[in-house]
N, C-alpha and C positions, 0 to 999 in steps of 0.2 A: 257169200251165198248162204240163206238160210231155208231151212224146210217152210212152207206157206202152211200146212195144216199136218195133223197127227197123221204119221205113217206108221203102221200095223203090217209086221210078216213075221213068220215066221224064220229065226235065226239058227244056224246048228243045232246044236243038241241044248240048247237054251230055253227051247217052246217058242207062242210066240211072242214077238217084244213090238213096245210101239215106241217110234222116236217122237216126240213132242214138236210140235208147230215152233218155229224159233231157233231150232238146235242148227248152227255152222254145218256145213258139211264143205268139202275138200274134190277137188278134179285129183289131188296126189296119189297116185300107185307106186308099186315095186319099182317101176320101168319108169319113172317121172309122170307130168303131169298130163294127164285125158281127158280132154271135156265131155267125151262120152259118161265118164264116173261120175257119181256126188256120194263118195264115202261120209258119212258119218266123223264129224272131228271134232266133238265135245262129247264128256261123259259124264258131266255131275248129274245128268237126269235120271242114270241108270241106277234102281234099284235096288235094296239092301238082299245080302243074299237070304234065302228062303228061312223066318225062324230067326233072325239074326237082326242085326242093327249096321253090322260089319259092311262094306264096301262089295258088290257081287265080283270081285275080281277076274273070276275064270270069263265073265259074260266082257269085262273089259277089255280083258287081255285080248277074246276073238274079236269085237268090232275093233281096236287098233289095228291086230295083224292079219286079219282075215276079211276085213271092211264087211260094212254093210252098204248094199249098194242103193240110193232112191232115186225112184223114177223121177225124169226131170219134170212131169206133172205136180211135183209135189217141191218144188223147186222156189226160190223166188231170185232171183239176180241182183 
């Protein structure tokens, strides 16, 4: 499953992020698999951190363990 178009929210304390049209996302939770969820499960599109060239890792770390969740509107199967 892949995003069909740019999805735009705000994430934690991140501000807001947009995931790109194309990026994998994942039914996988804590609890095993939900097809209620479509977590986010690639991150080379995510952004150097602010000022930097460096990897935003704190931003990684939260969409790994804290998912970002997209609506299945923005879904493609």
């Amino acid at each position: 499953m892949k995003t069909n178009r740019d999805f735009t929210n705000k994430f934690r304390d991140h501000g807001t992020v947009t995931v790109p049209a194309g990026t994998t996302v994942t039914h996988k939770t804590a609890q095993g698999e939900d097809k209620r969820y479509h977590f986010v499960d690639e991150f080379e599109w995510v952004p150097p951190f602010p000022g930097t060239t460096d990897p935003h890792f704190a931003l990684i770390h939260d969409l790994k363990y804290y998912g970002l969740n997209v609506p299945v509107d923005y879904i493609t199967k």
